[in-house]
C-alpha positions in Angstrom: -140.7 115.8 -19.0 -139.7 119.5 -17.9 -142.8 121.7 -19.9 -142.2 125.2 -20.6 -143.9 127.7 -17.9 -146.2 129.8 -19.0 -145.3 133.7 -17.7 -147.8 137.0 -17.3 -149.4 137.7 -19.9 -150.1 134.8 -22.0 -154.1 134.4 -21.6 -154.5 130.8 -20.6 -153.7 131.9 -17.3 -156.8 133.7 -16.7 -158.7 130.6 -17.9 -160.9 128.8 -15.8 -159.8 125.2 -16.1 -162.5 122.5 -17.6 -163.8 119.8 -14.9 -161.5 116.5 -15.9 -164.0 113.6 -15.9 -161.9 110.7 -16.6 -158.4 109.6 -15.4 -156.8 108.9 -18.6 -153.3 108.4 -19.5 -152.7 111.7 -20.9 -154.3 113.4 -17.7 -151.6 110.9 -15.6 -148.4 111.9 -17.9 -149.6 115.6 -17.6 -149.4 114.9 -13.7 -146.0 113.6 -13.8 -145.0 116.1 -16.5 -146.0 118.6 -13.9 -144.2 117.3 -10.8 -141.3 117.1 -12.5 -141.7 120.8 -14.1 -142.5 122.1 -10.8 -139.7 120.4 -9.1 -136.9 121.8 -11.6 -138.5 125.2 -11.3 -137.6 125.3 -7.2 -141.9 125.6 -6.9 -144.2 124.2 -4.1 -147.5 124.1 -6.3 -148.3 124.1 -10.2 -151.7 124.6 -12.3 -152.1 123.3 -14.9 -152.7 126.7 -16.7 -149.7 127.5 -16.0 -148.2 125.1 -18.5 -150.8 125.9 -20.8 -153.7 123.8 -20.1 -156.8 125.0 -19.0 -158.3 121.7 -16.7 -158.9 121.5 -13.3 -155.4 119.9 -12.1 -153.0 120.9 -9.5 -149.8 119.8 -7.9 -148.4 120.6 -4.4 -145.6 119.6 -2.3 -144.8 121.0 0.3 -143.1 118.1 2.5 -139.7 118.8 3.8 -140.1 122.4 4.2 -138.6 123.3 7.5 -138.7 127.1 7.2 -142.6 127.1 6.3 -144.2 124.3 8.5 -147.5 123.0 7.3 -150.6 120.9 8.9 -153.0 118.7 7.4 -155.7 117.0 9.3 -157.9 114.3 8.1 -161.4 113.4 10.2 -159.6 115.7 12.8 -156.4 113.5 12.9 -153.0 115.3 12.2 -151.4 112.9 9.2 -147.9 112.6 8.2 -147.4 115.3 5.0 -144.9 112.5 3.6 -147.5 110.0 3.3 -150.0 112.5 1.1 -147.0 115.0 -1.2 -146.5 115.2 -3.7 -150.5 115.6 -3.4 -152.0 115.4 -7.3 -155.5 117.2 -7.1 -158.5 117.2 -9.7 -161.3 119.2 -9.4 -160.2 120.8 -6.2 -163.0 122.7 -4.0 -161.9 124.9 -0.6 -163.8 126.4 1.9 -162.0 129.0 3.7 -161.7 129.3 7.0 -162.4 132.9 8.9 -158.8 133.6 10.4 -156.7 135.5 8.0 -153.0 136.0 7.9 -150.8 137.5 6.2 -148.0 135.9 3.9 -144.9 135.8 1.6 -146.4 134.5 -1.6 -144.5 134.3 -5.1 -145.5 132.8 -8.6 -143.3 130.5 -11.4 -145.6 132.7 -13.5 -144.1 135.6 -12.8 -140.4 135.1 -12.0 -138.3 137.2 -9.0 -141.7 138.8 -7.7 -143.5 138.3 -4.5 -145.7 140.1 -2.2 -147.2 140.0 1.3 -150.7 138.4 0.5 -153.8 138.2 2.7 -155.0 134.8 2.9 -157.0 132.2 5.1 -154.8 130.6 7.7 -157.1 127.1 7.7 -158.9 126.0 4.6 -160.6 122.6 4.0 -160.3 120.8 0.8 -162.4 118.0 -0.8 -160.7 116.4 -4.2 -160.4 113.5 -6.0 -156.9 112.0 -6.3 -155.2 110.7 -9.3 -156.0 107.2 -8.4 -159.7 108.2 -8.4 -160.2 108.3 -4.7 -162.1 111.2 -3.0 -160.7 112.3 0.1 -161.6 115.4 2.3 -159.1 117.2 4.7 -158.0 120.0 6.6 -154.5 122.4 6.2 -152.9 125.1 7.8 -149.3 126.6 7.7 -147.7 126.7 4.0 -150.0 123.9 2.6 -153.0 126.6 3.6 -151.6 129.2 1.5 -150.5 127.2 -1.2 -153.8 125.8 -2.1 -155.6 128.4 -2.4 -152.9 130.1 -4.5 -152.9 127.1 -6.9 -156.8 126.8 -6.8 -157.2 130.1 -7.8 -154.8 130.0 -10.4 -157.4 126.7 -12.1 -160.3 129.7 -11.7 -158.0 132.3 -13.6 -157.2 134.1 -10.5 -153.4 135.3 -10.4 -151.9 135.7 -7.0 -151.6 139.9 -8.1 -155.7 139.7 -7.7 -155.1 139.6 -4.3 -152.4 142.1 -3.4 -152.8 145.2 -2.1 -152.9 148.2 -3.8 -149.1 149.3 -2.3 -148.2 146.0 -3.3 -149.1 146.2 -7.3 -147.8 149.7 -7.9 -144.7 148.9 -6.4 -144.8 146.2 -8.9 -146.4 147.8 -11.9 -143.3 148.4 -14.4 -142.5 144.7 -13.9 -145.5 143.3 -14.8 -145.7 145.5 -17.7 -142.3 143.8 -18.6 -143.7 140.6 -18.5 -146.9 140.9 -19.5 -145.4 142.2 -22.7 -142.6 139.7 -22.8 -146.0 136.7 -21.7 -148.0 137.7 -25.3 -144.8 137.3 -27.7 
């Protein structure tokens, strides 16, 4: 089921999302729910604060995008993105690697805006998988930037945290828009 996408403004997204202990079936149809929301909205990654609930779950795939390769490594291997997306995270953590670059970044919670963010090239990423397996690995490229986009967003961080100051004043009467349009 396609679930309406929370926009600016509305204050779940700045909630930091509860640890999910149990695999249940409402924590597996809010998965799918998600994927399928995500894929309708064109998007590479989805919180789940950003349909409205605050828990520790994120969705990313980015297989089969040629324009923004990605890497993902597990034990130091390089593994097929196509065996691991669309990847279904719980209680994500990521340590950041030290090289930084810089990189086109836009939000399904805020619609036609985007910004040149700052962000680790390499991150590594330990989470448990739907199916209740743990697994560790490595990414780089698009998959990089897009978890730590999405794990921010279960902390309450939006992707306008970590733009520039140049970047959000040339932005500011937008968000106002939607920040007024997010509470109604």
């Amino acid at each position: 089921m396609i679930l309406p996408i929370v926009k600016y403004g509305n204050p779940v997204l700045r909630a930091k999302g509860v640890e999910i202990k149990e695999v249940d079936e409402k924590v597996k149809q809010l998965a799918t729910d998600m994927l399928d929301t995500m894929r309708a909205a064109n998007g590479v990654g989805l919180a789940a604060q950003q349909v409205g609930v605050p828990v520790q779950l994120t969705v990313i795939d980015v297989a089969n995008i040629e324009d923004r390769p990605s890497a993902m490594f597990i034990d130091g291997e390089s593994v097929k993105l196509e065996d691991y997306m669309p990847l279904v995270m719980l209680n994500p953590q990521l340590t950041l690697g030290r090289e930084k670059e810089v990189g086109s970044e836009g939000c399904l919670s805020f619609p036609e805006m985007s910004a040149d963010i700052t962000r680790a090239s390499g991150v590594r990423c330990a989470t448990r998988l739907l199916d209740g397996r743990e697994i560790e690995f490595e990414a780089s490229g698009l998959l990089a930037r897009a978890l730590q986009h999405e794990i921010d967003h279960l902390h309450g961080i939006l992707f306008i945290d970590r733009m520039n100051s140049a970047a959000k004043a040339s932005i500011a009467g937008k968000l106002k828009r939607l920040q007024k349009e997010g509470r109604g």
